[in-house]
VEXDREN-2710 file (C-alpha; in Angstrom, 1 decimal):
% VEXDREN-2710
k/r/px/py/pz
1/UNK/30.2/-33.6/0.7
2/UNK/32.0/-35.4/-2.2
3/UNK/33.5/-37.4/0.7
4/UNK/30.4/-38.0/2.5
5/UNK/29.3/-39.8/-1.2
6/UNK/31.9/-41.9/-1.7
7/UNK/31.9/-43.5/2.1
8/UNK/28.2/-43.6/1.7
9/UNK/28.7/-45.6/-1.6
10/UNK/31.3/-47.9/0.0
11/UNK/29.1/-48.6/2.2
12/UNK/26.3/-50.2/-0.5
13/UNK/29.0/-51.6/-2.4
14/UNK/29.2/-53.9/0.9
15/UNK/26.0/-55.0/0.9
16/UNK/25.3/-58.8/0.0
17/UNK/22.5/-60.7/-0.7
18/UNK/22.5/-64.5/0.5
19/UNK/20.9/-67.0/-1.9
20/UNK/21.3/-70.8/-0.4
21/UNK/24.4/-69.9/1.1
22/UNK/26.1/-68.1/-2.1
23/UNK/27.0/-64.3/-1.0
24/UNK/26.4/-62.3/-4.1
25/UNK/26.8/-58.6/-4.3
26/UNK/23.6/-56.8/-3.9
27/UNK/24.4/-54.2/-6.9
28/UNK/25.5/-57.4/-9.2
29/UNK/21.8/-58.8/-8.1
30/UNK/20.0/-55.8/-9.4
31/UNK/22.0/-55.6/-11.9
32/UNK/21.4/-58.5/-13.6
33/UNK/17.3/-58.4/-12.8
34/UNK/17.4/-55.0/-15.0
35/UNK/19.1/-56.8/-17.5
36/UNK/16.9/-59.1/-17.8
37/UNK/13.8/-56.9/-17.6
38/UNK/15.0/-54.5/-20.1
39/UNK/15.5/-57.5/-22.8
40/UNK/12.4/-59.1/-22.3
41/UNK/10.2/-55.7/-21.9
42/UNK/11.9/-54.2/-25.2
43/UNK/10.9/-57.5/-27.5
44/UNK/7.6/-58.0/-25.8
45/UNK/6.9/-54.4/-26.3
46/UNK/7.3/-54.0/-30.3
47/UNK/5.5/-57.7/-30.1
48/UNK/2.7/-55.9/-28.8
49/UNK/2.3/-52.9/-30.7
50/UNK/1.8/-55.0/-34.0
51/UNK/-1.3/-54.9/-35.2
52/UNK/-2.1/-58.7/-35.7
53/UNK/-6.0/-58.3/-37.3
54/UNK/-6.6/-55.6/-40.0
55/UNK/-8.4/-52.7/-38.6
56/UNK/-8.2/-54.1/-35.0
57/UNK/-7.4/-51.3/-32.3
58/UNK/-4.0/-51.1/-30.4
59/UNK/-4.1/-50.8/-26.8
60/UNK/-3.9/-47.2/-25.4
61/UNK/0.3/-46.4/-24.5
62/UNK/-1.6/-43.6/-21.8
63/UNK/-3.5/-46.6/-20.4
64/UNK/-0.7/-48.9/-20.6
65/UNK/1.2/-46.2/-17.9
66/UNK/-1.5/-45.5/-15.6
67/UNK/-1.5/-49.1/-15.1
68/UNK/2.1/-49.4/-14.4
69/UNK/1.9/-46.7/-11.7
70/UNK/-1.4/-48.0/-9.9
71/UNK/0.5/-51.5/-9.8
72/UNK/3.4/-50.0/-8.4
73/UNK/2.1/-48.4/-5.5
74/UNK/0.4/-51.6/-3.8
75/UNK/3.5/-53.4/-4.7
76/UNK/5.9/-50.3/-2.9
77/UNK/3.0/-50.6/0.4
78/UNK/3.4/-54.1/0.8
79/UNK/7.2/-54.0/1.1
80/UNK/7.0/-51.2/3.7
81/UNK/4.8/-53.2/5.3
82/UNK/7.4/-56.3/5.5
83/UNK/10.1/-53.8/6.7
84/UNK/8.0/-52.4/9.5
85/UNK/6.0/-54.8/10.9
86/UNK/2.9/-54.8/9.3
87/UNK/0.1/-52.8/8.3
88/UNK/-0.6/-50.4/11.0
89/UNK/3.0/-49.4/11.3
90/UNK/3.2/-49.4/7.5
91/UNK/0.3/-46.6/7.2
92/UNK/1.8/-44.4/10.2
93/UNK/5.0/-44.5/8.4
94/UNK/3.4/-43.8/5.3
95/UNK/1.8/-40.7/6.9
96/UNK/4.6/-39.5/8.3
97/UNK/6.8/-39.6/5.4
98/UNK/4.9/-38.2/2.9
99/UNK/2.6/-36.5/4.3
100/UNK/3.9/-34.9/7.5
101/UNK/7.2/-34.1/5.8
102/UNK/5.6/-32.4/3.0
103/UNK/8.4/-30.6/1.3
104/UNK/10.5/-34.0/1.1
105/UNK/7.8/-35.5/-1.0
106/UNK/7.7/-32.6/-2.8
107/UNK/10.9/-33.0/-4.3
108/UNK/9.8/-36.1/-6.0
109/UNK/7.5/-33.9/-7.9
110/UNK/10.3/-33.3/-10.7
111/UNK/11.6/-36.9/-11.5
112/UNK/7.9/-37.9/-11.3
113/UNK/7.5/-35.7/-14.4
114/UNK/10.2/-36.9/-16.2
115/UNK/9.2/-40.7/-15.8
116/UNK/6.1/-40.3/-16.6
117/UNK/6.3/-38.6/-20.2
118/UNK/9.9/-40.9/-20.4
119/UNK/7.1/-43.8/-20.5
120/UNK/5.0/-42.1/-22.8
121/UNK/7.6/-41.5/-25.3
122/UNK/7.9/-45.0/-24.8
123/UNK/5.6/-46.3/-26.8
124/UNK/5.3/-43.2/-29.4
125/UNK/8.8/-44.1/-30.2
126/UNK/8.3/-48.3/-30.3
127/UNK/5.2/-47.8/-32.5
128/UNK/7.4/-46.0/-35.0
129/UNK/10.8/-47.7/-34.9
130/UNK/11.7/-52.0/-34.3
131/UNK/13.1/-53.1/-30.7
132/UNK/16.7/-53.0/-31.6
133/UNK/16.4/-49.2/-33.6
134/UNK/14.8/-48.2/-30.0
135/UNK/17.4/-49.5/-28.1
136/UNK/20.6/-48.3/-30.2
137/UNK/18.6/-44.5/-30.4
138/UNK/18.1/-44.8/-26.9
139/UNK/22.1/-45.4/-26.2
140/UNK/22.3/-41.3/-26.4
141/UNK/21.2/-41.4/-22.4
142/UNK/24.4/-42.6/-22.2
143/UNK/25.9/-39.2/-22.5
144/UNK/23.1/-37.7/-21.5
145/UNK/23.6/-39.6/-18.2
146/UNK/27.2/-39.1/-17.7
147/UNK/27.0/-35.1/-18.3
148/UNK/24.2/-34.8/-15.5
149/UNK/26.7/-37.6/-13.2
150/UNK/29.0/-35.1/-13.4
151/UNK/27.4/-31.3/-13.6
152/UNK/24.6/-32.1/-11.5
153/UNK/26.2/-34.9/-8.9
154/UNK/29.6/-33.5/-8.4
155/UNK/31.4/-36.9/-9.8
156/UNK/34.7/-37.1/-11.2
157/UNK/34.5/-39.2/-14.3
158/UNK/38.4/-40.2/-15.3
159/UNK/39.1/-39.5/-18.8
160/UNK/39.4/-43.9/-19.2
161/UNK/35.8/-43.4/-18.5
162/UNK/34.7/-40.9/-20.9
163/UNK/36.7/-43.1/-23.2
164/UNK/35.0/-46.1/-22.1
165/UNK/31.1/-44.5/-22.2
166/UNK/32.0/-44.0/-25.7
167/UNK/33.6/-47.3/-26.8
168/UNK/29.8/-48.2/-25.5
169/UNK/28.1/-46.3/-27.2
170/UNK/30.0/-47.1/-30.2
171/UNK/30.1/-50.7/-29.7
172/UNK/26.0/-50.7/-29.3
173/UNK/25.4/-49.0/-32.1
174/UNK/27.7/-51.8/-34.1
175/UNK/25.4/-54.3/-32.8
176/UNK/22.1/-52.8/-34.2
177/UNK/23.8/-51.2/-37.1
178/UNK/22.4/-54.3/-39.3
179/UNK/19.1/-54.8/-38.1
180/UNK/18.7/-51.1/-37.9
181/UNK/19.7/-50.8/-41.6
182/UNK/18.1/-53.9/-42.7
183/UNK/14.5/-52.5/-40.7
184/UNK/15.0/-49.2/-42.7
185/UNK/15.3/-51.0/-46.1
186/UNK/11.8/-52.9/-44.9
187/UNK/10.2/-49.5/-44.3
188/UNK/11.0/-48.2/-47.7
189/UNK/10.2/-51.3/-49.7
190/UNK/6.7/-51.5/-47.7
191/UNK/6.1/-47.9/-47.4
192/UNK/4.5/-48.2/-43.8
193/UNK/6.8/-46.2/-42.1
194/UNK/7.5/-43.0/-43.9
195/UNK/10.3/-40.6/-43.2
196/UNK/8.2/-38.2/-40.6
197/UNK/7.3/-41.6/-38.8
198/UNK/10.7/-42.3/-38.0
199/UNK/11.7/-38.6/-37.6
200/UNK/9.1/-38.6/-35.1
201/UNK/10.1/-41.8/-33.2
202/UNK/13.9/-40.9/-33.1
203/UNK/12.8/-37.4/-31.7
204/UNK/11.0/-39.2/-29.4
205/UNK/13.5/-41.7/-28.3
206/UNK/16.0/-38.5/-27.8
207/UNK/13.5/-37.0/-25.5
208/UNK/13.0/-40.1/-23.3
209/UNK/16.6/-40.4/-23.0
210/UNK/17.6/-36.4/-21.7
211/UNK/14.4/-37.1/-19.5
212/UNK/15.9/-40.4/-18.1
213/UNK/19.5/-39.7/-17.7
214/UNK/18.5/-36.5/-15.6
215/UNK/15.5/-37.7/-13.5
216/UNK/17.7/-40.7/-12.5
217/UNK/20.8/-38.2/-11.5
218/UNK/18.2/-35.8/-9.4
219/UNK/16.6/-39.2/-8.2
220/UNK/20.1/-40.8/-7.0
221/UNK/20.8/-37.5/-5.6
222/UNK/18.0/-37.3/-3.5
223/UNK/18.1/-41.1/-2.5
224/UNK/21.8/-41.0/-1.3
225/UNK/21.6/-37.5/0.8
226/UNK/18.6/-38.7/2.6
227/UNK/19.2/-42.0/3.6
228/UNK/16.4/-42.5/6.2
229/UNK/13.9/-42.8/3.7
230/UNK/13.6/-46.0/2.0
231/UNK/13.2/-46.9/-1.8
232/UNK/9.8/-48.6/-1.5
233/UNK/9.0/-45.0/0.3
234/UNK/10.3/-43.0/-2.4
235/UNK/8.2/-44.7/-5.0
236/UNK/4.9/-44.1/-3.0
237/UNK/6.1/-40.4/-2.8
238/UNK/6.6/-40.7/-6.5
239/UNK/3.6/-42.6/-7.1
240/UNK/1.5/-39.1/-5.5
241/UNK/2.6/-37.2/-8.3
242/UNK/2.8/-40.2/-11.0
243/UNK/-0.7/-41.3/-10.8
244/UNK/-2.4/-38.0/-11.9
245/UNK/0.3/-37.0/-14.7
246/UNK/-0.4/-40.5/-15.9
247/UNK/-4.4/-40.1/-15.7
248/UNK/-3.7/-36.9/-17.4
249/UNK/-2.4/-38.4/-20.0
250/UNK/-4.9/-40.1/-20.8
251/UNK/-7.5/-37.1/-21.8
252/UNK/-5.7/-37.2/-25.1
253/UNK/-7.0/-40.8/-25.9
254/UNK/-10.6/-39.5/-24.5
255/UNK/-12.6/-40.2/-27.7
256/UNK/-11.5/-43.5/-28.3
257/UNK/-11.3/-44.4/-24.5
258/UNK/-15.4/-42.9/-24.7
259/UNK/-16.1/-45.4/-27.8
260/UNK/-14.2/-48.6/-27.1
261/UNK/-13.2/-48.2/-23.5
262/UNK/-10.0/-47.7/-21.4
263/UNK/-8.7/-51.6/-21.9
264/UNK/-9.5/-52.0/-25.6
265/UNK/-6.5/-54.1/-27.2
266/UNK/-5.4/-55.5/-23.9
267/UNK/-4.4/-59.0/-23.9
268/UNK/-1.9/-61.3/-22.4
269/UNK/0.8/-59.7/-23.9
270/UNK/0.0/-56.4/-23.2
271/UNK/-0.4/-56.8/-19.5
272/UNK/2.5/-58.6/-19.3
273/UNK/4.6/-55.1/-20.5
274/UNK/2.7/-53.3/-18.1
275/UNK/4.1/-55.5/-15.6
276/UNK/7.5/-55.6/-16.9
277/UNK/7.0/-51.7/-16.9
278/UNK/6.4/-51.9/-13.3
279/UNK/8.8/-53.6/-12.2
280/UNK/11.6/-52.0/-14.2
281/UNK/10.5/-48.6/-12.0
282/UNK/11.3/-50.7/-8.6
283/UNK/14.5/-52.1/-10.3
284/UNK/15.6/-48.9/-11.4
285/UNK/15.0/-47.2/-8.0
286/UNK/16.9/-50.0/-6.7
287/UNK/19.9/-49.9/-9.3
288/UNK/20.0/-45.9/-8.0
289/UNK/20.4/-47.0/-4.5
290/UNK/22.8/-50.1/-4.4
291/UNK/25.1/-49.1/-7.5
292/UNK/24.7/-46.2/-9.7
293/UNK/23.3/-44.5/-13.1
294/UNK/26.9/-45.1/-15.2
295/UNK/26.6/-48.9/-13.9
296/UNK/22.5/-48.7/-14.9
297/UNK/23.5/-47.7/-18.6
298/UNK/25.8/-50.6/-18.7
299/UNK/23.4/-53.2/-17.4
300/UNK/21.0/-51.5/-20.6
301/UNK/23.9/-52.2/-23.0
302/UNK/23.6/-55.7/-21.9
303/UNK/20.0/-56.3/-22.3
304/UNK/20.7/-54.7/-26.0
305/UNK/23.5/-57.5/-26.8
306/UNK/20.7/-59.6/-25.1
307/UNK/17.7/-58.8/-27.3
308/UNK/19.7/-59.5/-30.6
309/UNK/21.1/-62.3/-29.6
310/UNK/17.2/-63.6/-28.7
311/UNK/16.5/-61.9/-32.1
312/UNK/19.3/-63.7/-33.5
313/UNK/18.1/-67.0/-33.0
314/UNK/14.2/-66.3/-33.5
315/UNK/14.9/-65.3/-36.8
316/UNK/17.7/-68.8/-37.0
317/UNK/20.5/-66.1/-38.5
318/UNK/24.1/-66.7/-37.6
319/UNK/25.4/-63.1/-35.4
320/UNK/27.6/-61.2/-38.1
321/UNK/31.1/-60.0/-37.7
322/UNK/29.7/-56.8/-37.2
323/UNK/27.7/-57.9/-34.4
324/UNK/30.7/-59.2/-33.0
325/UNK/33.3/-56.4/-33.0
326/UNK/30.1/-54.5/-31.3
327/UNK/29.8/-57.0/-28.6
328/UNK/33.4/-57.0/-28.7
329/UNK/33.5/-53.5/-28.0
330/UNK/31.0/-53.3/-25.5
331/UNK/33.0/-55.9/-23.5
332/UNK/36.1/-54.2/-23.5
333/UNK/34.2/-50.8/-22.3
334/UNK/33.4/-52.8/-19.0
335/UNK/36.6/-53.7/-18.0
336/UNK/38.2/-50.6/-19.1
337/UNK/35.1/-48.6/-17.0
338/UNK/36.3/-50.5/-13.7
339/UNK/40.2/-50.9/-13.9
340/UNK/42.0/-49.0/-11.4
341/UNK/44.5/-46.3/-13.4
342/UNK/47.5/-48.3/-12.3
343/UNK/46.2/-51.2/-14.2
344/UNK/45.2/-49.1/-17.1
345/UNK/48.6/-47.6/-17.5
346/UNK/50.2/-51.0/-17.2
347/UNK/48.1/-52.7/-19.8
348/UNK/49.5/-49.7/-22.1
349/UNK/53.0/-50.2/-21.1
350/UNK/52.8/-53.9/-22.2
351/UNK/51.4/-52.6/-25.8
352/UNK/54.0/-49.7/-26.1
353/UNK/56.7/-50.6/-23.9
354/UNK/59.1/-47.9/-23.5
355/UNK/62.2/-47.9/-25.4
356/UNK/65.3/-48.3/-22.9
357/UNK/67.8/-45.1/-23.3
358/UNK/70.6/-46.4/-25.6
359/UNK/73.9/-46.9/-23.1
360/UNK/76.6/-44.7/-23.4
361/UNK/79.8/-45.9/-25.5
362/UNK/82.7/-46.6/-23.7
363/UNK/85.6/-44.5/-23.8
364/UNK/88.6/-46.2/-25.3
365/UNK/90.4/-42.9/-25.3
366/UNK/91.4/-43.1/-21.4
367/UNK/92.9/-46.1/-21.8
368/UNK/95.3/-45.4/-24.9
369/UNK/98.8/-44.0/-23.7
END
């Protein structure tokens, strides 16, 4: 089965996408979109849970992830529909998949869960704690990802690789250790956010990221042993369970919902996270299927180096050297993630060369008469 994987993973790592007659590796390509999303989603984000006018309401987070979902699922129908042929084959696939095959979709009924209270966490976690503190808390699903890569999806992880998951995580947390520090100091002096707020938003932070490192494992699983479904079609099976977990969620903001209504607070910003939120779901799904979740974690540790450097010159503030031996770190993780064992052990012989044996001393003795 382990063998089955790896040619199956091969085969994706082949797959190229042509853009004006430059081949680029279809993994790299999603890659770098979730890069980019997670940046921009992650600053606009805190933007938009600031409150801006005194006594002014914020917009619901449970609102905020029902509309993600109901986006998504005309988004996921339309692409079936491109793959297919149109709209009459799209819904007779449609009602095949999910609905004739029953128990497949079921199985979409777990990482459904996790998604939806990851998003929730979401923003219980950025109304408590600044971008960056989000992001460098949220490098634990990391770990959390690699142990489920590895107990729940068979994988081998070489012990360069454990090495290298935690340069990461210790070169990440270099990069926010200032503004992290600097965002504490603020909440003491101003006295907004007290200790139990933060408590509360690292807690939830560590929830989202056990949640997300082991619905994407079960998710890849499933994706890669049953590859005659396709991506867009997973989401819509997700989307079946999604939609009433998020409208669930929702019953907890009921009163306000009652008095002010379901879009109270929504402006330009705030639909544009929704969006982002949306399509980080289809990149993530698509990250799963063309790479993998240890390559995923890395393409978040980008978009972290990304933010603060976006940070870094909003604010007009030179990086510090701190900043620097993180990014350093976080670099060298990379290549020491993805180079072969023979390289590794080379590049080690070149810093430690071993010491020749000393030469044996001739014998004078045999020639004396």
């Amino acid at each position: 089965m382990a063998a089955a994987a790896a040619e199956d993973d091969k085969g994706l790592d082949q797959q190229q996408l042509s853009l004006g007659g430059l081949k680029l590796p279809l993994k790299y390509f999603v890659l770098t979109l979730l890069v980019l999303q997670n940046s921009l989603t992650a600053i606009l984000a805190r933007e938009s849970r600031v409150v801006r006018v005194p006594g002014a309401q914020l917009y619901l987070g449970s609102v905020a992830v029902f509309a993600a979902e109901v986006i998504k699922l005309p988004v996921c129908l339309a692409l079936i529909s491109r793959d297919v042929g149109g709209p009459g084959k799209m819904l007779s696939e449609v009602k095949e998949q999910v609905f004739v095959k029953w128990r497949d979709t079921l199985s979409m009924g777990v990482p459904a869960l996790c998604y939806c209270l990851q998003n929730a966490l979401f923003f219980v976690a950025l109304s408590r704690l600044s971008a960056t503190s989000y992001q460098l808390w949220s490098q634990s699903k990391t770990l959390f990802t690699a142990l489920f890569f590895v107990s729940y999806l068979g994988r081998v992880l070489r012990k360069q690789q454990w090495l290298a998951l935690a340069l990461l995580t210790g070169g990440v947390g270099l990069v926010q250790y200032q503004e992290a520090a600097a965002a504490g100091a603020t909440g003491m002096a101003m006295g907004g956010l007290g200790g139990s707020a933060v408590a509360i938003g690292v807690g939830a932070v560590l929830a989202s990221s056990l949640l997300s490192g082991f619905a994407n494992v079960y998710f890849e699983k499933v994706v890669k042993t049953k590859t005659d479904v396709s991506i867009w079609m997973r989401n819509v099976q997700l989307g079946l369970f999604s939609l009433p977990q998020a409208a669930s969620l929702m019953a907890a903001d009921s009163a306000i919902i009652a008095s002010s209504g379901a879009l109270v607070g929504f402006d330009l910003l705030a639909w544009s996270v929704v969006i982002l939120k949306a399509l980080g779901g289809l990149l993530v799904a698509a990250v799963v299927k063309y790479a993998d979740n240890v390559l995923k974690t890395y393409a978040t540790a980008i978009a972290i180096i990304l933010t603060c450097v976006v940070s870094s010159v909003a604010a007009k503030t030179a990086p510090s050297l701190v900043f620097l031996q993180g990014m350093g770190m976080v670099i060298a993780s990379i290549f020491l993630y993805n180079l072969p064992v023979k390289d590794v052990v080379g590049m080690c012989k070149g810093f430690w060369p071993e010491k020749e044996a000393p030469k044996p001393e001739a014998d004078d003795s045999a020639g004396e008469s």
